[in-house]
C-alpha positions in Angstrom: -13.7 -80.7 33.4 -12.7 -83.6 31.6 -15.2 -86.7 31.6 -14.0 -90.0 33.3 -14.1 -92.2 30.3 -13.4 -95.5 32.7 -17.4 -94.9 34.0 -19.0 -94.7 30.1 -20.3 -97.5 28.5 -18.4 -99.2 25.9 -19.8 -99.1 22.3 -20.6 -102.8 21.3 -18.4 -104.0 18.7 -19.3 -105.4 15.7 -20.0 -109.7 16.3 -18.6 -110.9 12.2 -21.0 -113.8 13.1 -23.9 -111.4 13.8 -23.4 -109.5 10.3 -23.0 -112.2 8.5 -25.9 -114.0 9.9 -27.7 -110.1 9.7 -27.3 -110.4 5.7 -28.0 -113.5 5.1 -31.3 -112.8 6.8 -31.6 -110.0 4.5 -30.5 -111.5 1.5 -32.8 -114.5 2.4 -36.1 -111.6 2.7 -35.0 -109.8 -0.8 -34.9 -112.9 -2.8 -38.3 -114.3 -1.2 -39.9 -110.9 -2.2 -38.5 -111.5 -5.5 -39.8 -114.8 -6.4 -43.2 -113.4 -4.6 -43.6 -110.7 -7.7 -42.1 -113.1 -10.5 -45.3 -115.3 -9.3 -47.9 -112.9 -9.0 -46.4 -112.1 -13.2 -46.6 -115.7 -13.7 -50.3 -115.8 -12.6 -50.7 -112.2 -14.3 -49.6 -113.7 -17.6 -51.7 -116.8 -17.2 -54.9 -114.8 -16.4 -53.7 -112.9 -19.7 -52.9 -115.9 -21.6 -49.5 -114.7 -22.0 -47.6 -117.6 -23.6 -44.0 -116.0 -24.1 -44.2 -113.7 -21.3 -45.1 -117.2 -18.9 -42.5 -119.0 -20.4 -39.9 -115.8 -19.8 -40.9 -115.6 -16.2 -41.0 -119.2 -15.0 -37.2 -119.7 -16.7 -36.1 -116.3 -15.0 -38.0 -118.0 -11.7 -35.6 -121.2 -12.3 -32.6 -119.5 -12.7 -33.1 -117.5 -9.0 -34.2 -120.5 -6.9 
């Protein structure tokens, strides 16, 4: 017995729009959490009184914003 393929749903395809907008979403969430932990080092360092390790982290913060 051969299935009638007319009757099946179709697969969706793949909107470009939606995966671009889909990573940039997801890009968007990666580099928050990153500048989350490079603060929490920052305030890590200060609580440590970490002069070069401050000054490392805020420049490395910089350059990612």
């Amino acid at each position: 017995m051969e299935k009638n393929l007319a009757n099946t749903p179709s697969q969706p395809e793949i909107n470009v729009k939606d995966f671009e907008f889909a990573e940039m979403v997801i890009n968007k969430a990666l580099l928050n959490f990153q500048k989350e932990q490079i603060r929490k080092e920052i305030d890590q360092s200060l609580q440590d009184q970490n002069k070069e390790e401050f000054l490392r982290l805020t420049e490395e913060l910089k350059n990612i914003s």
